[in-house]
C-alpha positions in Angstrom: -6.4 28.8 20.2 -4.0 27.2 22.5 -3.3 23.8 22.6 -4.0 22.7 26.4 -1.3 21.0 28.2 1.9 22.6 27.0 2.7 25.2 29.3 4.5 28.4 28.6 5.6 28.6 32.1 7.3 25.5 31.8 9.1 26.1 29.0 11.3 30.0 29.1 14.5 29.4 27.1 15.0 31.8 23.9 15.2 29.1 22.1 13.2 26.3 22.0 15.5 23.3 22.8 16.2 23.2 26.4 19.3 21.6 26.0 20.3 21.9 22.5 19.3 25.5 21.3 19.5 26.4 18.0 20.6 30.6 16.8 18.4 31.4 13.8 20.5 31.4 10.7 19.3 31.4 6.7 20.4 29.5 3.8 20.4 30.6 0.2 18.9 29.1 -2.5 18.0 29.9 -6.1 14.9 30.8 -5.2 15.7 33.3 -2.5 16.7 33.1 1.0 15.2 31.0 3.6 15.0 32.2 7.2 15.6 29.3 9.7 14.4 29.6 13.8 13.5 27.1 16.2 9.8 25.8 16.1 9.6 26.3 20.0 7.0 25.0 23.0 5.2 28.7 22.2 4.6 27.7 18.9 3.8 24.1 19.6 0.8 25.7 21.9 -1.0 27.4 19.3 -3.4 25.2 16.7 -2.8 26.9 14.1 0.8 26.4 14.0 0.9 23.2 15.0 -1.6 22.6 12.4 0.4 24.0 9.7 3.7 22.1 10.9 1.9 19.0 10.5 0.3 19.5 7.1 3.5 20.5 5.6 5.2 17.4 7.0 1.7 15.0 6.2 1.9 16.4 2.6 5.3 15.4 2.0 5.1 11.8 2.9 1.5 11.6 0.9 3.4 13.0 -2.1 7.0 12.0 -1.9 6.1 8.2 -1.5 5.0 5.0 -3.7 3.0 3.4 -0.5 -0.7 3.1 -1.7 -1.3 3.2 2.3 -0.5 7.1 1.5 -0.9 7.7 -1.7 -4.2 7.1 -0.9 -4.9 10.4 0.5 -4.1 12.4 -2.8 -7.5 11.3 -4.4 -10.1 13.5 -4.1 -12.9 11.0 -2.5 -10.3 10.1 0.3 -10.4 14.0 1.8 -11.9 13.2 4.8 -10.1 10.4 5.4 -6.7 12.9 4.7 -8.4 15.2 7.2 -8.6 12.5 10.0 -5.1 11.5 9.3 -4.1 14.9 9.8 -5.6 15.0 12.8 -3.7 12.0 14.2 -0.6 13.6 12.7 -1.4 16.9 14.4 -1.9 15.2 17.9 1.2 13.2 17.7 3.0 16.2 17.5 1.8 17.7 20.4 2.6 14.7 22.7 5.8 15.0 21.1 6.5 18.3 22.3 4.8 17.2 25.2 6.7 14.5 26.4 10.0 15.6 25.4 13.4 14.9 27.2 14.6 18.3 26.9 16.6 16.9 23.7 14.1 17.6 20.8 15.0 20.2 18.3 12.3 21.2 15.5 13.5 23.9 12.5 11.4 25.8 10.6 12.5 27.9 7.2 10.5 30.4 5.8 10.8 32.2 2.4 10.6 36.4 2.2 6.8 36.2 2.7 6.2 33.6 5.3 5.9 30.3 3.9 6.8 27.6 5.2 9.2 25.9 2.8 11.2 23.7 4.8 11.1 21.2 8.8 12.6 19.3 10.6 12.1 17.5 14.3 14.7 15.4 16.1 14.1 13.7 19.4 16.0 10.8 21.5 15.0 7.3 20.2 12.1 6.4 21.8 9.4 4.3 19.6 6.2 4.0 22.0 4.9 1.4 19.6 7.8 -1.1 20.2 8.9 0.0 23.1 12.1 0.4 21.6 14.4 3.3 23.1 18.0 4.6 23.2 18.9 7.9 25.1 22.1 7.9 22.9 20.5 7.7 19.7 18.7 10.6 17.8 15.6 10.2 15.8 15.2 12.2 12.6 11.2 12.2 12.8 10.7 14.0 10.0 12.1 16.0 7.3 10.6 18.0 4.3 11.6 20.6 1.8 8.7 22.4 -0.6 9.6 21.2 -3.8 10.6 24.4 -5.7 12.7 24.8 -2.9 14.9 21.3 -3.0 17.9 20.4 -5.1 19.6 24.0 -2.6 21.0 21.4 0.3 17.9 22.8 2.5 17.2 19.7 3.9 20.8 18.4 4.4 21.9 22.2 6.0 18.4 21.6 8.4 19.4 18.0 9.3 23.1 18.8 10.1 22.4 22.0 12.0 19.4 20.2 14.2 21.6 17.2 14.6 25.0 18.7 15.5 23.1 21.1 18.2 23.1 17.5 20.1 26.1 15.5 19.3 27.6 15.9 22.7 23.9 13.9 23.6 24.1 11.5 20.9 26.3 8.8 19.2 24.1 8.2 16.5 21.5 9.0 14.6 18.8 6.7 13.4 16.4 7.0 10.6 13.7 5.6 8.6 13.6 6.8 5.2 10.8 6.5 2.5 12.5 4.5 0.0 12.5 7.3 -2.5 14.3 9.1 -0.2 17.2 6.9 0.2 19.7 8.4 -2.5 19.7 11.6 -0.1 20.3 10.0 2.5 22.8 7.8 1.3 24.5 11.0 0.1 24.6 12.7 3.5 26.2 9.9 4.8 23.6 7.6 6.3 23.9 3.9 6.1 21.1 1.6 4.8 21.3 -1.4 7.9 22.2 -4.3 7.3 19.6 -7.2 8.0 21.6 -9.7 7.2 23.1 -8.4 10.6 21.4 -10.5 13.4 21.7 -7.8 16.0 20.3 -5.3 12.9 17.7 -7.6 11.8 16.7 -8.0 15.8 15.3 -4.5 16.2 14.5 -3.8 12.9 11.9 -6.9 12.7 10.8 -5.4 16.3 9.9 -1.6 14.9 8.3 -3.2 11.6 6.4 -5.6 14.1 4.3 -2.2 14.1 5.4 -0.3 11.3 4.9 -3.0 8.2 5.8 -0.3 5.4 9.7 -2.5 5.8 11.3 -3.0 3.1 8.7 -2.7 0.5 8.4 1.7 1.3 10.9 2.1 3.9 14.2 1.9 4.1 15.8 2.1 7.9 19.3 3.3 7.7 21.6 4.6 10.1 24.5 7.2 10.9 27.9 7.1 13.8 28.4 10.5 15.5 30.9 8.6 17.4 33.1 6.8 16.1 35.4 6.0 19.2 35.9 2.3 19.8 34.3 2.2 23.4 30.7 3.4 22.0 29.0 0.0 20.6 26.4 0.6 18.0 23.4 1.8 18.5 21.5 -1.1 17.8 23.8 -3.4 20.0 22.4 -1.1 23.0 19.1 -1.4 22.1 19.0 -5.4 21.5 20.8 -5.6 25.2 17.9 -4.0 26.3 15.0 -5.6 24.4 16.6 -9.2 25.7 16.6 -7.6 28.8 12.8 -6.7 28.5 12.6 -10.1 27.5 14.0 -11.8 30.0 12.2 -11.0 32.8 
């Protein structure tokens, strides 16, 4: 079934970042190769696969997490609450795709026989809950690797190749990792912020405003693209802009 509202005729690029695209590549692993292609606006039209892109990423933060607010879903008598959550998941996808800037990039790697063993999305900084946004910054959305799969750099290789596509777009990249997580990160080369920072703890109290999994499940941390003296952080840019907001 198509998913109304995302045009076909809209979106015509081989690829399925307008401005960043993406060649298909593979990475190898001990488990056998990986084939890696752009999750494109066809894709994103069709339930099924958007479905299946959302479970895989939904499954990983129920199972790769200690927040009970997630956890939650693994128990058998919370299935149709998972379902409904799935749902939600599924949907904000699809305005994702829908709304994007041109900049998004999504990555999808598939084993030998189809599955779906590894994602990721990037997309400009833009939280709609906050109203917190920075065209300079990109979001890592999400990223998951099927377990058998990890310990191969899959998810660093799908992170660095969807994130350097842009780095003539971006300065930074921004990120806000399940606690768990944050050893991987920290190895890639992401920063935990600090919020001892003022400017820092500014916007970080203003996402987790409407967040509230800070710092107890979530860690938000932080890399330069940039590092040239001109570019301030971007955090700085975003505070300038939520005083701004402020202000009026």
């Amino acid at each position: 079934m198509v998913i109304q509202g995302i045009s076909s005729k809209r979106y015509t690029p081989a690829f399925g970042s307008q401005n960043n695209p993406v060649p298909k590549f593979q990475i190898k692993t001990d488990k056998g190769t990986l084939y890696v292609k752009e999750f494109t606006y066809k894709d994103a039209r069709y339930d099924t696969k958007m479905y299946e892109m959302a479970k895989f990423f939904t499954d990983n933060f129920v199972y790769n997490t200690n927040d009970p607010s997630l956890t939650q879903y693994k128990k058998p008598e919370n299935f149709e609450k998972y379902l409904n959550m799935l749902d939600k998941i599924t949907k904000y996808y699809k305005e994702m795709f829908l709304e994007d800037d041109g900049n998004l990039t999504a990555l999808e790697a598939r084993n030998a026989i189809g599955e779906l063993c590894g994602a990721v999305i990037t997309q400009t900084f833009n939280d709609t809950h906050s109203g917190l946004s920075d065209n300079r910054t990109c979001y890592v959305d999400s990223v998951a690797v099927k377990k058998q799969y990890r310990h191969n750099h899959v998810g660093r290789i799908l992170m660095e190749k969807a994130i350097n596509c842009s780095k003539d777009v971006y300065t930074d990249v921004f990120l806000a990792s399940d606690n768990l997580a944050v050893p991987f990160q920290l190895k890639n080369g992401y920063r935990i912020m600090n919020y001892n920072n003022p400017s820092e703890k500014a916007v970080i109290d203003e996402i987790n405003k409407f967040r509230g999994d800070y710092p107890d499940y979530i860690t938000f941390m932080d890399k330069k693209l940039d590092k040239s003296a001109e570019n301030n952080p971007w955090y700085e840019r975003v505070l300038e802009k939520m005083n701004e907001k402020n202000s009026d």
